[in-house]
C-alpha positions in Angstrom: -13.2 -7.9 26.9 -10.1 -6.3 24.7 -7.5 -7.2 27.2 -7.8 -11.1 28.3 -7.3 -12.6 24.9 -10.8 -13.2 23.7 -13.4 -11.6 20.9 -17.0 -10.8 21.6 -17.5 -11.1 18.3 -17.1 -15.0 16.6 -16.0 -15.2 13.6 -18.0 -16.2 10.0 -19.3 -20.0 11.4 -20.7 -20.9 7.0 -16.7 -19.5 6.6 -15.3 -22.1 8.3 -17.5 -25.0 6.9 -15.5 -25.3 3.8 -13.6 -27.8 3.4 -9.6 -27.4 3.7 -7.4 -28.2 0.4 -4.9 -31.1 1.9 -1.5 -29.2 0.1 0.9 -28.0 2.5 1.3 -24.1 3.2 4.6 -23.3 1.9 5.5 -19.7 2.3 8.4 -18.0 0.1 7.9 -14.9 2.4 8.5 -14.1 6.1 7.9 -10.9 7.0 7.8 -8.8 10.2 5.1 -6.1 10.7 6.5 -4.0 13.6 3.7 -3.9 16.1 1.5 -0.7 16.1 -1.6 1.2 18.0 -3.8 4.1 17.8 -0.9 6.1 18.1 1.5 4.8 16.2 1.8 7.3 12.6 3.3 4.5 10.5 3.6 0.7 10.4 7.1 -1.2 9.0 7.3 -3.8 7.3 10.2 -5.6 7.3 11.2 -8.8 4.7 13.1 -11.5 6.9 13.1 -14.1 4.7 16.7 -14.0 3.7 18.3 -13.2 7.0 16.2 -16.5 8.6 18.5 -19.5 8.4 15.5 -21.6 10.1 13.3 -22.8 7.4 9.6 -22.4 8.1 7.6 -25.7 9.4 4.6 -23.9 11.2 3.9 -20.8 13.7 5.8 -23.3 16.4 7.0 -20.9 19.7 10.5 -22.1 18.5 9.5 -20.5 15.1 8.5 -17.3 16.3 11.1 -16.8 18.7 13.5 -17.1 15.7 11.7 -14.1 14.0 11.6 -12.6 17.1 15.1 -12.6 18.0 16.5 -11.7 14.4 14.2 -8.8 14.2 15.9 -7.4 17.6 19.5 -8.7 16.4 19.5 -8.0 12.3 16.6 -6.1 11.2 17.1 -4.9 7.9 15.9 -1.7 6.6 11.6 -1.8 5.9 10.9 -3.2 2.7 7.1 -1.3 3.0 6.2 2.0 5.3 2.7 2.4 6.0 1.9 6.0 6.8 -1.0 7.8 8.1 -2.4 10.6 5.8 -4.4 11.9 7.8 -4.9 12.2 11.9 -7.2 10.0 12.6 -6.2 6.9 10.8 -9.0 6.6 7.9 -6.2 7.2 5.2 -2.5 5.8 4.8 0.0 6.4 2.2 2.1 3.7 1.5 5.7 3.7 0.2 8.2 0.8 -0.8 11.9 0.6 0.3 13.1 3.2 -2.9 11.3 5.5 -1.4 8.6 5.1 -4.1 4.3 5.9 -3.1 2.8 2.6 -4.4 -0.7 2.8 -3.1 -3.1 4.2 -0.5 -5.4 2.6 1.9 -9.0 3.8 2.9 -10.1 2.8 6.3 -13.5 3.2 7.4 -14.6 4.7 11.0 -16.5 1.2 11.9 -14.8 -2.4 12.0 -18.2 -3.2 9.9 -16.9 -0.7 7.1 -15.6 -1.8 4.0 -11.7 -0.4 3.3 -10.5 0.6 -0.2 -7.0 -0.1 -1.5 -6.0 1.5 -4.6 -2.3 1.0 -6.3 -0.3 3.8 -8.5 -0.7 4.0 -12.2 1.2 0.5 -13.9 1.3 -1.1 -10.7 2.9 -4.8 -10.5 1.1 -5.1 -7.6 -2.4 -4.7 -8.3 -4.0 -3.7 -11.7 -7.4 -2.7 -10.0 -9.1 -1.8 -6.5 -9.2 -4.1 -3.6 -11.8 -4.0 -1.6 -11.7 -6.0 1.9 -15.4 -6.2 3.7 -16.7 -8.3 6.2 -17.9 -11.8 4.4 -21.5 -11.4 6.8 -21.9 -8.1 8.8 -20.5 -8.2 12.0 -18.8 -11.0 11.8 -14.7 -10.9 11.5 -14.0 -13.0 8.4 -13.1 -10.6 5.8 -12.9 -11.1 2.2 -11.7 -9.4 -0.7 -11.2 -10.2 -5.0 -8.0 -10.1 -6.9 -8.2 -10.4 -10.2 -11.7 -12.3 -9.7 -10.1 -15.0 -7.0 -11.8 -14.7 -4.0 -9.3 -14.8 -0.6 -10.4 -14.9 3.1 -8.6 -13.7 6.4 -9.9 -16.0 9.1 -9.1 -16.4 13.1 -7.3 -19.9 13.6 -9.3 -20.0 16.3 -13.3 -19.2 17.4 -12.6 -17.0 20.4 -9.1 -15.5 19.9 -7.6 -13.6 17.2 -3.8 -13.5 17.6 -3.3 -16.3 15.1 -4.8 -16.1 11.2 -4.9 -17.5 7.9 -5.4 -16.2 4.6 -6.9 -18.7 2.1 -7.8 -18.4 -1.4 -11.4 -19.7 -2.4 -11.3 -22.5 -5.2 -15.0 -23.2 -5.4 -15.9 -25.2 -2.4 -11.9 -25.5 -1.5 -10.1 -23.2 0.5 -6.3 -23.8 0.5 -4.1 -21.1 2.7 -2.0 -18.8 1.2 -0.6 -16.9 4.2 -0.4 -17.6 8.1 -0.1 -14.6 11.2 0.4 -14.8 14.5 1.7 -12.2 17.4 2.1 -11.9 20.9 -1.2 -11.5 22.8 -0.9 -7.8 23.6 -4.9 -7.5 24.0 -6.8 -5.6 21.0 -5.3 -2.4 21.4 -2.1 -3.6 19.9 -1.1 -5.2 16.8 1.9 -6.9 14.6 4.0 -10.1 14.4 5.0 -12.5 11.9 3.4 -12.6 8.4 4.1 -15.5 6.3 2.8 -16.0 2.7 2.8 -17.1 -0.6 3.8 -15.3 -3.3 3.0 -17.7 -6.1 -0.6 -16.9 -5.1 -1.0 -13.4 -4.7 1.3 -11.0 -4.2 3.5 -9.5 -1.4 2.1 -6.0 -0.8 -1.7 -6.8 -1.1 -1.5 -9.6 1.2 0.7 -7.0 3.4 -2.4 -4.2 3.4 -5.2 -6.5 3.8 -3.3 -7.9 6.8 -3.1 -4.3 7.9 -7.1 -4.0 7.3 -7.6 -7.0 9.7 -5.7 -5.6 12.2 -7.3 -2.4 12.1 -10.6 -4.0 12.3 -9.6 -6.1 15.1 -8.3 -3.0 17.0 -11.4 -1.0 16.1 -13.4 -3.6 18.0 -11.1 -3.4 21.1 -12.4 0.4 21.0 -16.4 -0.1 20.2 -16.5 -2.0 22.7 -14.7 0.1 25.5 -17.1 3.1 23.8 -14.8 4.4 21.4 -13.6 4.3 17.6 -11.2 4.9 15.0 -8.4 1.9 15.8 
């Protein structure tokens, strides 16, 4: 069901046959995307990294209450704000901490749907459209191309989805490039600690193809109690 902690749907099993690179995952980002619903008109991102005087070693519980407790104690100001365009969630505007609109995001009205991010004109971020889709349909790992490298968000585990990794796709390699994890709040609610590396692709594309997944994953929670949107 959406509330004990479990998926009806597994994730991409051909996905998760690949085989792992053996380099360490070594994130020059932390950030903290403050948890969000249905309800919620905008999504912050916050940048910990520099406030963090606990270097990162793994999504250990001592980890993660580290991020926890500086977010409540020092939060700095959002370095991205995700915000609805429209109602019922299918559009976002996004805006970095000058205040600046540097890209949208285009949701579809099923967790099968493929979502569209496009960035503003001269963007550092992104020079083209990113488009996140399910790898098979109906499955949850999603996949999308920057600048023609293939990346994957998969769920650490088969069954549960509170814990992720983003890897990019070297041929028959996969070697992560971002880890997530958050408090089991059932799949109605989402956000927690993002990790990730910016050598490989960059902050705010990792940030809103994190937000895709987490859409998608709330979208489920609602098809399967008979409703939609997420």
């Amino acid at each position: 069901t959406s509330n004990d902690g479990y998926e009806t749907i597994p994730y991409d099993d051909i996905s998760q046959s690949l085989p792992l690179d053996s380099s360490p995952f070594h994130p020059n980002r932390i950030l903290w995307v403050t948890p969000h619903s249905l309800f919620s008109k905008a999504i912050d991102v916050l940048d910990m990294t520099s406030i963090l005087d606990t270097p990162y070693t793994g999504m250990s519980d001592v980890y993660r209450k580290k991020v926890y407790d500086m977010v409540k104690s020092r939060a700095p100001a959002p370095n991205y704000v995700i915000s609805k365009a429209n109602w019922i969630g299918l559009k976002y505007a996004v805006v970095d901490n000058s205040g600046q609109h540097v890209a949208d995001w285009k949701h579809s009205w099923t967790s099968v749907g493929e979502a569209t991010l496009t960035f503003s004109d001269g963007s550092t971020h992104s020079s083209h459209t990113v488009r996140v889709k399910n790898k098979r349909w109906g499955r949850r790992t999603e996949t999308f191309v920057v600048n023609s490298a293939t990346f994957e968000w998969v769920m650490d585990s088969k069954w549960m989805s509170n814990n992720m990794t983003l890897y990019k796709c070297l041929g028959e390699q996969k070697i992560p490039v971002g880890k997530y994890s958050q408090k089991w709040w059932g799949g109605i609610l989402t956000g927690g600690i993002f990790a990730v590396d910016t050598e490989e692709l960059d902050e705010l594309v990792a940030v809103l193809t994190l937000g895709v997944v987490l859409k998608k994953k709330r979208q489920r929670a609602a098809e399967r109690s008979g409703g939609g949107g997420g």
